[in-house]
Backbone as JSON, one array per atom type, in Angstrom:
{
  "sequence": "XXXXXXXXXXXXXXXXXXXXXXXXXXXXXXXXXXXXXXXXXXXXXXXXXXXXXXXXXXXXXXXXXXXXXXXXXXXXXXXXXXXXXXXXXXXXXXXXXXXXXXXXXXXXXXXXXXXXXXXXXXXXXXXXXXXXXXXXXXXXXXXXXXXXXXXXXXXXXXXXXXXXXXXXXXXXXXXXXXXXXXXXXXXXXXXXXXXXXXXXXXXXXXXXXXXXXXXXXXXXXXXXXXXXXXXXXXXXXXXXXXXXXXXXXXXXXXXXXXXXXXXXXXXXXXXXXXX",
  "N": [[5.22, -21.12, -37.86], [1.97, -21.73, -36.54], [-0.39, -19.63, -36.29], [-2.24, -19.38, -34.14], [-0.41, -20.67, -32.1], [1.03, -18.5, -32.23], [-0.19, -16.24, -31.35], [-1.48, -17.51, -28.62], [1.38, -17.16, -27.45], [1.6, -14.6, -27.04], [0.13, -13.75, -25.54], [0.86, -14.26, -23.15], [2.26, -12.4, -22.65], [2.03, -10.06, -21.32], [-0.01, -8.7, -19.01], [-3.1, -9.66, -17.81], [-4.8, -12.94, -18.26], [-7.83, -14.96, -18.79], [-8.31, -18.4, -18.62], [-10.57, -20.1, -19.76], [-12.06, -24.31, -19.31], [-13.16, -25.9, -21.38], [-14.83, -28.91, -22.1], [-16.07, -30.28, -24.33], [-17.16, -29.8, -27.83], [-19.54, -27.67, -27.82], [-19.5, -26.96, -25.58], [-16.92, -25.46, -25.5], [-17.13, -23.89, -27.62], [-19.04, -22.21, -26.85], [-17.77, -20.8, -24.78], [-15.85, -19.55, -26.43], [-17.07, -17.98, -27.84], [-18.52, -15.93, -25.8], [-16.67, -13.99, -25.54], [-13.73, -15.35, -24.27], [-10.49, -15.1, -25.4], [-8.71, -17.57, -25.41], [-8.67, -21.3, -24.87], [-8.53, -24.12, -22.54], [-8.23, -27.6, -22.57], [-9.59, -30.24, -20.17], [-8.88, -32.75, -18.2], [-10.43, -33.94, -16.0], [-13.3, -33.33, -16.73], [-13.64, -33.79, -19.11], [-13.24, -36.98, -18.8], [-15.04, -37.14, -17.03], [-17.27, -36.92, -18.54], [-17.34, -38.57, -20.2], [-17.95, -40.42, -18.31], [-16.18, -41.67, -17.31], [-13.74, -41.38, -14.04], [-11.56, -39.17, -13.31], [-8.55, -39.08, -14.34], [-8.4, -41.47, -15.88], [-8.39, -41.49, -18.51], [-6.99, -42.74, -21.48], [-3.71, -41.83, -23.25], [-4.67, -41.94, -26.42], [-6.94, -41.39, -26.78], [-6.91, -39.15, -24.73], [-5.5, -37.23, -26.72], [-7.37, -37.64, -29.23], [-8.98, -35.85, -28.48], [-7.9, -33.34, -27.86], [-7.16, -32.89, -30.66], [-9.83, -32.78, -32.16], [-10.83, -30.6, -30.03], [-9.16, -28.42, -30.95], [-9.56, -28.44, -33.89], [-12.35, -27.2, -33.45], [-12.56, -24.69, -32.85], [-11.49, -20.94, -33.27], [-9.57, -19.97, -31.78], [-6.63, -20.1, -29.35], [-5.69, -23.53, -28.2], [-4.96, -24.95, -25.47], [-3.5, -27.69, -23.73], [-3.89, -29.8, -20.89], [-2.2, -32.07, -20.46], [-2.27, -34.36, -18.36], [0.38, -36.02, -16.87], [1.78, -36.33, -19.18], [1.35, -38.68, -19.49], [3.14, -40.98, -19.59], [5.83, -42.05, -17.81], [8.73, -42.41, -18.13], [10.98, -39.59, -19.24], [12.13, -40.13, -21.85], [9.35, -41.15, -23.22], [7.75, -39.14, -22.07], [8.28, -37.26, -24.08], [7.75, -38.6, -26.69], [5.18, -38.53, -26.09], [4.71, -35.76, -26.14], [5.35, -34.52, -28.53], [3.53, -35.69, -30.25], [0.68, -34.69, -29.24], [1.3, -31.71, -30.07], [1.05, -32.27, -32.46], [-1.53, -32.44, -32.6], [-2.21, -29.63, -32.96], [-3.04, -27.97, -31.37], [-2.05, -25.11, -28.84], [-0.48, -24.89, -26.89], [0.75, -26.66, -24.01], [0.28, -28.69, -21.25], [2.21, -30.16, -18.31], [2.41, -32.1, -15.78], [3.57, -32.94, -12.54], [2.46, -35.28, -11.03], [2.59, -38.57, -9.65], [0.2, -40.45, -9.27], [1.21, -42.84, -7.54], [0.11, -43.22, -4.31], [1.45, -43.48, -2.09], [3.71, -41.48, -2.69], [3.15, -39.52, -3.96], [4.29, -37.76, -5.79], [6.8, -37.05, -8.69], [9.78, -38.18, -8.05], [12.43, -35.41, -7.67], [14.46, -35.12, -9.28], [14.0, -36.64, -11.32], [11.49, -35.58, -12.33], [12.55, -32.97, -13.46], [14.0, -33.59, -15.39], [11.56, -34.89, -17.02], [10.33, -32.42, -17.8], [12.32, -31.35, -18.99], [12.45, -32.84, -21.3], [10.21, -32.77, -22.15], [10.1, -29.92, -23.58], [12.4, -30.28, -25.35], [11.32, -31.69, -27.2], [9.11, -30.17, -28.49], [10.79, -28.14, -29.45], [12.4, -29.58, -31.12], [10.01, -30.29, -32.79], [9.74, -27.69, -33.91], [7.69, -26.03, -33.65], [6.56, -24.17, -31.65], [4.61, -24.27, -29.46], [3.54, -23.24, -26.22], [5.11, -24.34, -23.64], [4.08, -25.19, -19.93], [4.98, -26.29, -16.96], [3.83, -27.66, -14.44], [3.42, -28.15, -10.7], [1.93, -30.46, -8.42], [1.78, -30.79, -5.66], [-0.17, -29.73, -3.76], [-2.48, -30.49, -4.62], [-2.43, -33.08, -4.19], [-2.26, -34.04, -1.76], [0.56, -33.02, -0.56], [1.53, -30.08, 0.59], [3.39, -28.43, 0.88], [5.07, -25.63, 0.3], [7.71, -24.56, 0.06], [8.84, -26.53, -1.39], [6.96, -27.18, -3.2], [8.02, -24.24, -4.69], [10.54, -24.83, -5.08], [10.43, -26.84, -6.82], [9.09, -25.72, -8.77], [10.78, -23.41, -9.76], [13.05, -24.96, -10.97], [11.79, -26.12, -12.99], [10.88, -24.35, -14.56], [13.9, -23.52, -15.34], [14.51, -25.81, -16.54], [13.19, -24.89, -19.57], [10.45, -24.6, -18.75], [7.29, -22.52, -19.57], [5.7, -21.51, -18.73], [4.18, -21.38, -15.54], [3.02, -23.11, -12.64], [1.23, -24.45, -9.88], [-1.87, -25.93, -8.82], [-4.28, -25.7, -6.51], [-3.11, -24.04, -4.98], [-4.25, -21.55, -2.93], [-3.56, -18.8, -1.19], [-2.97, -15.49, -1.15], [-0.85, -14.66, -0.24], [0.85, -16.89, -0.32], [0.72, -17.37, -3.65], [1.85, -14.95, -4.24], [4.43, -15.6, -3.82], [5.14, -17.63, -5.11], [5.07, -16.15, -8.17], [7.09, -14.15, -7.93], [9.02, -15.72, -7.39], [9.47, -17.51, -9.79], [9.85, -15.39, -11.69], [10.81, -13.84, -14.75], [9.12, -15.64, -16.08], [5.46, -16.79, -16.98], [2.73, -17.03, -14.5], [0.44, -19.64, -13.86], [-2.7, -19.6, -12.36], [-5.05, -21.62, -10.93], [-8.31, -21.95, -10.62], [-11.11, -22.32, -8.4], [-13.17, -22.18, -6.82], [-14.56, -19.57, -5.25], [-12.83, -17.82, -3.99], [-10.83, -15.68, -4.92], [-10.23, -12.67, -6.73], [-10.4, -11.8, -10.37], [-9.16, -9.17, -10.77], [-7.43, -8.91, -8.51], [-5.76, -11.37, -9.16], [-4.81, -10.56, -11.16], [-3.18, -8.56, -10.01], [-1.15, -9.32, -8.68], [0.32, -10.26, -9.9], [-0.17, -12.49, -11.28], [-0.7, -14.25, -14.6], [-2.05, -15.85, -15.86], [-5.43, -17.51, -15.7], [-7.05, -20.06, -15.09], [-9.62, -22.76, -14.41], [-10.03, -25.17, -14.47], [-11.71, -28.26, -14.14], [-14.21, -26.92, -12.95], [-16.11, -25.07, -14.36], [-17.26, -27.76, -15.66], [-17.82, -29.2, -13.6], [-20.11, -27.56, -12.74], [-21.81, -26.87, -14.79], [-22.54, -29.9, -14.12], [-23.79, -30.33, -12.09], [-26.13, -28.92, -12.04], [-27.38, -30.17, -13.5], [-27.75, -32.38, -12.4], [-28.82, -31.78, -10.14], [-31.94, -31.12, -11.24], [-32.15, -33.9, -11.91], [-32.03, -35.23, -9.86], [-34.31, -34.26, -8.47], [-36.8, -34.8, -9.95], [-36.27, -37.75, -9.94], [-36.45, -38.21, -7.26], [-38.66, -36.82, -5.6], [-40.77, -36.67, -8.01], [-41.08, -34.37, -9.55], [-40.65, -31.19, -11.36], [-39.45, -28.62, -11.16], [-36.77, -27.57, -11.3], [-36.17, -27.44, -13.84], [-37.71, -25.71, -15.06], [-35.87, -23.59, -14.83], [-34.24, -23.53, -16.64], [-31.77, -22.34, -19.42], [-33.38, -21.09, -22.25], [-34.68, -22.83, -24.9], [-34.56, -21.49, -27.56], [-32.94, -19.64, -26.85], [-30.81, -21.5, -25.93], [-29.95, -22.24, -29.1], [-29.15, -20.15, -30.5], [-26.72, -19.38, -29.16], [-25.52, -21.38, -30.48], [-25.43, -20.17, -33.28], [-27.15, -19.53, -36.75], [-26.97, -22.34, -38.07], [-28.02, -24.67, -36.1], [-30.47, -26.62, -35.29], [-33.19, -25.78, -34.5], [-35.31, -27.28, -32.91], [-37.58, -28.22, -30.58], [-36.52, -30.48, -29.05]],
  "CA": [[4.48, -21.28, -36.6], [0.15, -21.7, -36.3], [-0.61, -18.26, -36.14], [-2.64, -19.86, -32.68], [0.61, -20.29, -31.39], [1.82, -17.05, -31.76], [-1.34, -15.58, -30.97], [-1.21, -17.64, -27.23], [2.57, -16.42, -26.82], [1.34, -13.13, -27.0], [-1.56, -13.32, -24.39], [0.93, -14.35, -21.84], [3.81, -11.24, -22.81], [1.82, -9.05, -20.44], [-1.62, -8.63, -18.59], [-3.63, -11.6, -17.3], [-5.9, -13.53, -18.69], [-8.3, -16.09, -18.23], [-7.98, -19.45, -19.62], [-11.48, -21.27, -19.31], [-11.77, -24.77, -19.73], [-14.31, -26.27, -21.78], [-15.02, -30.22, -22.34], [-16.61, -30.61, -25.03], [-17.23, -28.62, -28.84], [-20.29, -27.06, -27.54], [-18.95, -26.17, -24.24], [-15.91, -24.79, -26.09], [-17.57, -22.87, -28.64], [-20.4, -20.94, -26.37], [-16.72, -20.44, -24.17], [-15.49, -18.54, -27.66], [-18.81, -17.08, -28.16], [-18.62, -14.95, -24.63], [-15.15, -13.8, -25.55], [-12.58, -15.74, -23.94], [-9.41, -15.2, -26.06], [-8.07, -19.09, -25.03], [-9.37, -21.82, -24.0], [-8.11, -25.3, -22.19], [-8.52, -28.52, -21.55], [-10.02, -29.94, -18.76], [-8.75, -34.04, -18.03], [-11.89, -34.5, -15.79], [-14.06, -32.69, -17.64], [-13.58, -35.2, -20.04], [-13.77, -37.96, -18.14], [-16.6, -37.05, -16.3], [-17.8, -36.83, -20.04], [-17.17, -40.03, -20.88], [-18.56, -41.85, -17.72], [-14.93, -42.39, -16.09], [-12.9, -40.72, -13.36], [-10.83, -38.47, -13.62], [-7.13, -39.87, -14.2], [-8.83, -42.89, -16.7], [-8.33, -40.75, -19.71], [-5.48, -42.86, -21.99], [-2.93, -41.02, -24.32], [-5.15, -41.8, -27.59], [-8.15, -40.51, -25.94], [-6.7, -37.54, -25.08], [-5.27, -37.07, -28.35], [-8.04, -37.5, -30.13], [-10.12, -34.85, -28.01], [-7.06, -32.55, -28.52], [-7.4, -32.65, -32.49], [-11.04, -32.42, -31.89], [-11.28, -29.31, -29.79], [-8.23, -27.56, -31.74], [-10.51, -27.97, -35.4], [-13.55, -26.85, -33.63], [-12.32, -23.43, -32.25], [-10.45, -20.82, -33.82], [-9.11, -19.65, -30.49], [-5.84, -20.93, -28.99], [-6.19, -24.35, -27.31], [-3.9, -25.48, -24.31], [-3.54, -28.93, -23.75], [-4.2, -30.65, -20.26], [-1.96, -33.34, -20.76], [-1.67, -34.82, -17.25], [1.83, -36.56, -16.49], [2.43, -36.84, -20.37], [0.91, -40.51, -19.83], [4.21, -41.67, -19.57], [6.95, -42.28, -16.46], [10.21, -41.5, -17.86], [11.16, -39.02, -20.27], [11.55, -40.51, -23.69], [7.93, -41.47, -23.08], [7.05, -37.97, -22.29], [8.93, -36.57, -25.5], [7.22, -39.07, -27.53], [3.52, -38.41, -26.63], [4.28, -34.51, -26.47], [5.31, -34.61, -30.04], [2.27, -36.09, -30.84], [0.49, -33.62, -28.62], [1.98, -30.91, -30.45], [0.58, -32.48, -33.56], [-3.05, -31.89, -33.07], [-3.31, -28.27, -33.47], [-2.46, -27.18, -30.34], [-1.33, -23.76, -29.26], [-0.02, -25.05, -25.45], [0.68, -28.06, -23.37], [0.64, -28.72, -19.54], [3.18, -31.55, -17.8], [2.63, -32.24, -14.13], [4.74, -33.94, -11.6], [1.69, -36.06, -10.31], [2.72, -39.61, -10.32], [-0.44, -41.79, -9.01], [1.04, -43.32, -6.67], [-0.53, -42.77, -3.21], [3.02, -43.78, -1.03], [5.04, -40.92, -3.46], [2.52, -38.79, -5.0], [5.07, -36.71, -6.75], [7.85, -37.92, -8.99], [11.3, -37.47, -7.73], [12.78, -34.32, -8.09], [15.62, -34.83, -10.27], [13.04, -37.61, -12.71], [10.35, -34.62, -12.77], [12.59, -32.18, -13.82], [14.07, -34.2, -16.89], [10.34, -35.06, -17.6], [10.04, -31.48, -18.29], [13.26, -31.04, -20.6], [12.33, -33.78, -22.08], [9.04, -31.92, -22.84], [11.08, -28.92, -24.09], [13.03, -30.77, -26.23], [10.39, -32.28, -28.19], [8.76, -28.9, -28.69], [12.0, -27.57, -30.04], [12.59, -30.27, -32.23], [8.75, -29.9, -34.06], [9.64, -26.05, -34.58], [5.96, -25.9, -33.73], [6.74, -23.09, -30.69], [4.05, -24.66, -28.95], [4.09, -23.39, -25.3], [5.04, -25.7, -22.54], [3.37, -25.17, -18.79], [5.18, -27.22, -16.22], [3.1, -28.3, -13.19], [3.47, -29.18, -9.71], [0.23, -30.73, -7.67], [1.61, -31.14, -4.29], [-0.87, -29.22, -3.0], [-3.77, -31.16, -4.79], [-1.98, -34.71, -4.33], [-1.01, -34.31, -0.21], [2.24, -32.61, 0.22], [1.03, -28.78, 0.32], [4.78, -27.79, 1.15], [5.34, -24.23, -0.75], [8.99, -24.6, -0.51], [9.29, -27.41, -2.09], [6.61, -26.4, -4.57], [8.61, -23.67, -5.57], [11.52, -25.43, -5.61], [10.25, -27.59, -8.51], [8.51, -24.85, -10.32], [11.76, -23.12, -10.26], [13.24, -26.09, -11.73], [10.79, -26.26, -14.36], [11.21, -22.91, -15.39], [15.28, -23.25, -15.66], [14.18, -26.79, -17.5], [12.23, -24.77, -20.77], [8.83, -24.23, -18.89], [7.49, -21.76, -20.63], [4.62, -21.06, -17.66], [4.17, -22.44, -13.88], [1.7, -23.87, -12.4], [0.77, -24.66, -8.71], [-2.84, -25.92, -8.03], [-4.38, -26.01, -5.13], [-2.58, -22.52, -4.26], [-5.13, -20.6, -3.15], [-3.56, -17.61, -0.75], [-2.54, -14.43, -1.87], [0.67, -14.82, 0.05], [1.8, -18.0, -1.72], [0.34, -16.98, -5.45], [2.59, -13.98, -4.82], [5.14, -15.95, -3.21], [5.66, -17.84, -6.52], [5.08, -15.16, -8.93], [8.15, -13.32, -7.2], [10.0, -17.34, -7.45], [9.45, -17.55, -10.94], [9.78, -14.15, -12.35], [10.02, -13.33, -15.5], [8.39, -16.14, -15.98], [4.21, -16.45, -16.53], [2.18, -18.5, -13.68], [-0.81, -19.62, -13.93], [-3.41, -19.94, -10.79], [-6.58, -22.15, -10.57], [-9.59, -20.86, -9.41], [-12.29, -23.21, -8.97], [-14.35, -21.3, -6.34], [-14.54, -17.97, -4.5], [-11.36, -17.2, -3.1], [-10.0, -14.38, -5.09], [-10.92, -12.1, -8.32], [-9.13, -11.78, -11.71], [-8.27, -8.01, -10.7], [-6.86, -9.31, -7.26], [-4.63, -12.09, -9.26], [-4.03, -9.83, -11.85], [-2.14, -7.03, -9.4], [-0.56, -9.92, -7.54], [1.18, -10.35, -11.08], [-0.34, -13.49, -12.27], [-0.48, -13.86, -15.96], [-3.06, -16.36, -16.54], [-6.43, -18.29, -14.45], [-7.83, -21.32, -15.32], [-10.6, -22.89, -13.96], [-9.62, -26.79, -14.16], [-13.2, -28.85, -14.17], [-14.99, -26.04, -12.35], [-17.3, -25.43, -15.69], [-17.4, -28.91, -15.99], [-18.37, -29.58, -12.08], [-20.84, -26.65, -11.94], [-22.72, -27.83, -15.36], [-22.61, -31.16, -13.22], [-24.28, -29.56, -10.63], [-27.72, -28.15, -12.51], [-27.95, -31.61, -14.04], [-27.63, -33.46, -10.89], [-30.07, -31.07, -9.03], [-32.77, -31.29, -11.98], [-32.47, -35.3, -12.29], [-32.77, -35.65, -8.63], [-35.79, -34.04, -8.08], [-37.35, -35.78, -10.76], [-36.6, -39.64, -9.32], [-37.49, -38.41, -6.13], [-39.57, -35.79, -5.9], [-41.74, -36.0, -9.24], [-41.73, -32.59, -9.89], [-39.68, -30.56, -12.87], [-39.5, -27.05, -11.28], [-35.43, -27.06, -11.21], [-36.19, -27.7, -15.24], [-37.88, -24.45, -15.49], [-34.95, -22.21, -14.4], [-33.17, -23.68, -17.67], [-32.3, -21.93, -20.34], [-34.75, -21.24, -23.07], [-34.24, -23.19, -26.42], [-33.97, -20.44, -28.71], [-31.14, -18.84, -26.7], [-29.47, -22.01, -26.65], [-29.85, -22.2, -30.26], [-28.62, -18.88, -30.73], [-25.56, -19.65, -28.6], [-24.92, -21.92, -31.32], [-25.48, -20.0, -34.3], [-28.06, -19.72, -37.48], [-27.2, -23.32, -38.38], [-28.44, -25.23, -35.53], [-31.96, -27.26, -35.55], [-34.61, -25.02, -34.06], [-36.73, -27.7, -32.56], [-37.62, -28.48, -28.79], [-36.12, -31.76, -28.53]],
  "C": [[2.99, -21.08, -36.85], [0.5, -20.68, -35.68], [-1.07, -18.59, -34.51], [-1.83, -19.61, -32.11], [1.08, -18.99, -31.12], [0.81, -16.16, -30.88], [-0.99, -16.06, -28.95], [-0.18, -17.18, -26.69], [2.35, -15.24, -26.42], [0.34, -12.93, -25.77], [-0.91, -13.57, -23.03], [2.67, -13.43, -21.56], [3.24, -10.24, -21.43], [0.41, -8.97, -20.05], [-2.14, -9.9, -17.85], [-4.89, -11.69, -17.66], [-7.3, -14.84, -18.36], [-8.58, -17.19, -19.13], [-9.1, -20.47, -19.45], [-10.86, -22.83, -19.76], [-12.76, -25.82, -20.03], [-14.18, -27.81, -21.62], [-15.32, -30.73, -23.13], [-16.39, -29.49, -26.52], [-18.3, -27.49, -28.02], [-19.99, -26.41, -26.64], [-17.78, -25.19, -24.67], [-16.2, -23.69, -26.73], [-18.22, -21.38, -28.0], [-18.79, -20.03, -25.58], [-16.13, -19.04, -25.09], [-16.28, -17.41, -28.04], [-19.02, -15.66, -27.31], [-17.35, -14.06, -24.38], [-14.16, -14.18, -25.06], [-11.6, -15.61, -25.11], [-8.39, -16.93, -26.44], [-8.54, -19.85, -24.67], [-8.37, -23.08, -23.61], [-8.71, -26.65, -21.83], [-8.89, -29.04, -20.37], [-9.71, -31.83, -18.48], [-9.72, -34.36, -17.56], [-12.76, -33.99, -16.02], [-14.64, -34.2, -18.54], [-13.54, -36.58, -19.44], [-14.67, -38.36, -17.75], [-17.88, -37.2, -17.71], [-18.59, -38.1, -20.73], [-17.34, -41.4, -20.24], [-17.61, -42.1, -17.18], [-14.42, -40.94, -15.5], [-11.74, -40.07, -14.03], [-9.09, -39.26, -13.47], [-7.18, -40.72, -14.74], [-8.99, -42.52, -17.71], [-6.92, -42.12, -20.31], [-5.17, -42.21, -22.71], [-4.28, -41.06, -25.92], [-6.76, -41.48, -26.89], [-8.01, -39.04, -25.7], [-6.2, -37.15, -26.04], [-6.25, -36.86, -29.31], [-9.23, -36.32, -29.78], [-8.87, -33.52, -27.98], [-7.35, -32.16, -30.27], [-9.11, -32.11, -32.31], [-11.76, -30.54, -31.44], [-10.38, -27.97, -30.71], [-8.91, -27.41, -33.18], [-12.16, -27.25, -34.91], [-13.53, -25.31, -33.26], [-11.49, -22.66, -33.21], [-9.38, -20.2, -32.88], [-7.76, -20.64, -30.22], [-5.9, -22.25, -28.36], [-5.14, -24.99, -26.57], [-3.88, -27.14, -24.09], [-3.54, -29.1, -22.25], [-3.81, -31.9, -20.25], [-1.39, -33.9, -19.88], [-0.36, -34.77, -17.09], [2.53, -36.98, -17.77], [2.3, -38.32, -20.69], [2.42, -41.05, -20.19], [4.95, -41.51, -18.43], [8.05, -41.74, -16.66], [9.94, -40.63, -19.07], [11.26, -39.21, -21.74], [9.97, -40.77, -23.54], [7.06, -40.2, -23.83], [7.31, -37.31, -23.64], [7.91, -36.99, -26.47], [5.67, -38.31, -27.6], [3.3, -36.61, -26.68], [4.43, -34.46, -27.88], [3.85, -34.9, -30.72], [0.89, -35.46, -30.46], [0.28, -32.77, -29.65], [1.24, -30.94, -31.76], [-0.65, -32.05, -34.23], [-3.26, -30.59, -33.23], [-3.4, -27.14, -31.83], [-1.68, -26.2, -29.61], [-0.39, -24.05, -27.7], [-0.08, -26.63, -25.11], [1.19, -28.02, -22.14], [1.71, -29.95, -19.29], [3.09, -31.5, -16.63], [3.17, -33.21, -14.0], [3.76, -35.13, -11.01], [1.89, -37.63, -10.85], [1.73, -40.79, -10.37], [-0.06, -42.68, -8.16], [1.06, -42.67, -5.34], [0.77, -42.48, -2.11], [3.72, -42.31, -1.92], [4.42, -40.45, -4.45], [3.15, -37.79, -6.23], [6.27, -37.21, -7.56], [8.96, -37.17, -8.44], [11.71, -36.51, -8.36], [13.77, -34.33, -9.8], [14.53, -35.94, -11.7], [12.39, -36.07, -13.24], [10.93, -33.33, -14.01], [13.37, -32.63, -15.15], [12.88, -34.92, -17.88], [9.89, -33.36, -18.25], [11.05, -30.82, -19.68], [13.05, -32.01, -21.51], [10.98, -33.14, -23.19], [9.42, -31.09, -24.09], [11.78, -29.4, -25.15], [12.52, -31.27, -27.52], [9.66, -31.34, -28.69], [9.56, -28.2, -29.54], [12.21, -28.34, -31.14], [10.96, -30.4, -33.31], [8.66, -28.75, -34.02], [7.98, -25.74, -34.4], [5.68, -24.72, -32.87], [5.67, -23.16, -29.67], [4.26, -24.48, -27.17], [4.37, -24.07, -24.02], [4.69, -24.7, -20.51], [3.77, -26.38, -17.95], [4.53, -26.92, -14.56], [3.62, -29.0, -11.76], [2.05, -29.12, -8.77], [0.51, -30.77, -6.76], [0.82, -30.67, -3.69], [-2.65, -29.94, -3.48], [-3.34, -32.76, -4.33], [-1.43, -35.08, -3.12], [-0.12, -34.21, 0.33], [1.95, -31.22, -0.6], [2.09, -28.19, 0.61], [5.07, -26.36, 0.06], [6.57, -24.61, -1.02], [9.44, -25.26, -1.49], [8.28, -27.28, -3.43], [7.35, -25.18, -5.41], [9.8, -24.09, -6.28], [11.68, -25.68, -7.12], [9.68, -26.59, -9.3], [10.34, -24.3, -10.83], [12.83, -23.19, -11.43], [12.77, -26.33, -13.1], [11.24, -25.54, -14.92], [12.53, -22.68, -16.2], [15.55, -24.72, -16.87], [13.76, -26.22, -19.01], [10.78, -24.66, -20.25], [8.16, -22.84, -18.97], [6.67, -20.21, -19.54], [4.44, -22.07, -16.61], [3.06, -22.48, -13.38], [1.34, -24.63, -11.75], [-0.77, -25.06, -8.56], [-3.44, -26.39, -7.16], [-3.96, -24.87, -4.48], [-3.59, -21.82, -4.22], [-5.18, -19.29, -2.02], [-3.16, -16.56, -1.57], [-1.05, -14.37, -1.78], [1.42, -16.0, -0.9], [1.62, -17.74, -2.96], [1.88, -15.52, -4.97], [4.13, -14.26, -4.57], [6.05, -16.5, -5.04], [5.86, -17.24, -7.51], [6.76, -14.74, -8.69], [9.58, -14.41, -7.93], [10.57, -17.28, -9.06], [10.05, -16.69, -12.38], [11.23, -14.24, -13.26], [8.94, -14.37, -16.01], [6.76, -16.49, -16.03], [4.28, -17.69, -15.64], [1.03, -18.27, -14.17], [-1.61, -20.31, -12.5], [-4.94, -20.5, -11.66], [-7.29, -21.98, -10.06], [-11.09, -21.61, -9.64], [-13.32, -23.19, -7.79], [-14.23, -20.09, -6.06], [-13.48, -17.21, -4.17], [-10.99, -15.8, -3.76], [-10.48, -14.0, -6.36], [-9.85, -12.5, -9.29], [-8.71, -10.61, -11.8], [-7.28, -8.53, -9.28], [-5.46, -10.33, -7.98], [-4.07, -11.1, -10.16], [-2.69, -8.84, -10.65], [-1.23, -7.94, -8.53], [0.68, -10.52, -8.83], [1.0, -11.61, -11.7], [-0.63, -13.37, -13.23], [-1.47, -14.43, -16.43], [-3.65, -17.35, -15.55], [-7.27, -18.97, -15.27], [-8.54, -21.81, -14.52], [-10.6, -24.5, -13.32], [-11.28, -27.12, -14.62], [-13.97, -27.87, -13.67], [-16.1, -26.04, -13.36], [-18.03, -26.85, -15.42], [-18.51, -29.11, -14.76], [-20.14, -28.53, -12.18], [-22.06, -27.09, -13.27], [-23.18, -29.14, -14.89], [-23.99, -30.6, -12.42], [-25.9, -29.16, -10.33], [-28.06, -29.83, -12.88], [-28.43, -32.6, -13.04], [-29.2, -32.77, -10.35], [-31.54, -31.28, -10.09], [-33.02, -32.57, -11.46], [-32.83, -35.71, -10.8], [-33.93, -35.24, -8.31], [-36.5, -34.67, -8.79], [-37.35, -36.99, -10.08], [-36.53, -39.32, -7.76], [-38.34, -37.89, -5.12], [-41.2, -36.08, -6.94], [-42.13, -35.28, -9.44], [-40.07, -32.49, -11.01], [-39.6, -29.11, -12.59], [-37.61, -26.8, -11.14], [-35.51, -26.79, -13.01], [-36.59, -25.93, -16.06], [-37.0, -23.01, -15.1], [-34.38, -22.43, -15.44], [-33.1, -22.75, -18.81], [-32.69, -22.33, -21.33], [-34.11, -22.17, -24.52], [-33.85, -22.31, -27.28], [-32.79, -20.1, -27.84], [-30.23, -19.8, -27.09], [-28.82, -22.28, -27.99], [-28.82, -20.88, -31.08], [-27.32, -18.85, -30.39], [-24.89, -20.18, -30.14], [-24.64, -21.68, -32.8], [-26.69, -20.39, -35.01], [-28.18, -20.85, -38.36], [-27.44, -24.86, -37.5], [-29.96, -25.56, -35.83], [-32.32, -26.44, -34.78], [-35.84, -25.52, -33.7], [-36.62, -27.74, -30.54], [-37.56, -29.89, -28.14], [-35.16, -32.01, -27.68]]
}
């Protein structure tokens, strides 16, 4: 087993953690740099990266930013691998395997199917999309842990019950960790926790709502961020470039930070100029 692997099994035996989720090496690294223990994927992160929407990622795209962030870190790295870019299950098997391949200490699977009429895949499909997961995991001895997903609450059917339902499901499928977002009371996070148990969940937290001592005592195990990073670097860039084209002024520019720090961020083999 990649020591990684074992290393992430271990971070979700007890306590709770937080699982940023970078986009890039650089974004990844400074992530490593500030101590995060783990880091993850982020699908629109990367997208947003790369000039497309979120959900316009294909399988060898994400693949190749999988291998990518897994050689640039020495930290665990989770995978973000939407719907497994595939429909039925051999599909999913196939591209987790290959998943699995890059260097990867985790891998997500949501139920989100894209279409607008039937945002979710059928129950009984979803939950052989997840053994199917499981199976392929098992068969590359790689111990790689699997994170099964349901979005109804990001994708238009915010139903708890039936969210737990399927986590449930998941869980009794091989998922390894659960994973609701869009949950953002205390009552439902503890609602599932309870569902799940022994089970880790993991909660998304991509503004204000609640701390990481608050999820911690509510017994969640691990908090990810999703694009949040991503969005909120968005955010300075945006506000800079607009004032500039239409404004002509540069005073959002001078809140940035300084060159040397960011240099420093990066270590004593970065360029040291002010370009």
């Amino acid at each position: 087993m990649n020591p990684r692997v074992g290393e992430f099994r271990r971070l979700h035996d007890a306590g709770c953690f937080v699982l940023p989720n970078p986009w890039d090496i650089g974004s990844a690294r400074i992530l490593v740099g500030l101590g995060f223990k783990a880091v993850a994927t982020t699908s629109a992160g990367l997208a947003w990266s790369l000039g497309r929407r979120d959900n316009e990622i294909s399988v060898e795209l994400s693949l190749s930013h999988l291998r990518t962030l897994a050689a640039a870190v020495e930290v665990p790295v989770n995978a973000d691998f939407e719907d497994g870019f595939a429909r039925d299950p051999l599909g999913v098997a196939a591209n987790v395997w290959a998943a699995v391949e890059t260097g990867i200490a985790g891998v997500s699977i949501e139920d989100s199917s894209g279409d607008q009429a039937a945002p979710l895949y059928d129950f009984a499909l979803a939950v052989e999309r997840i053994k199917a997961a499981r199976k392929a995991i098992d068969d590359s001895r790689s111990g790689v842990l699997l994170t099964g997903r349901s979005e109804g609450f990001i994708a238009g059917r915010p139903d708890l019950a039936e969210t737990i339902r399927r986590l449930v499901a998941y869980a009794e499928a091989g998922a390894d960790c659960l994973y609701a977002p869009g949950v953002r009371t205390m009552s439902d996070i503890s609602a599932i926790v309870s569902a799940v148990a022994p089970k880790s969940v993991n909660v998304l937290v991509g503004t204000d709502f609640t701390t990481v001592a608050q999820l911690a005592e509510a017994g969640v195990r691990r908090i990810s961020v999703g694009g949040a990073l991503a969005r909120a670097a968005w955010t300075g860039f945006l506000s800079a470039a607009r004032e500039i084209a239409t404004g002509g002024t540069f005073s959002a520019l001078a809140r940035s930070v300084p060159v040397p720090e960011m240099n420093k961020l990066f270590g004593p083999a970065g360029r040291h100029d002010q370009s």
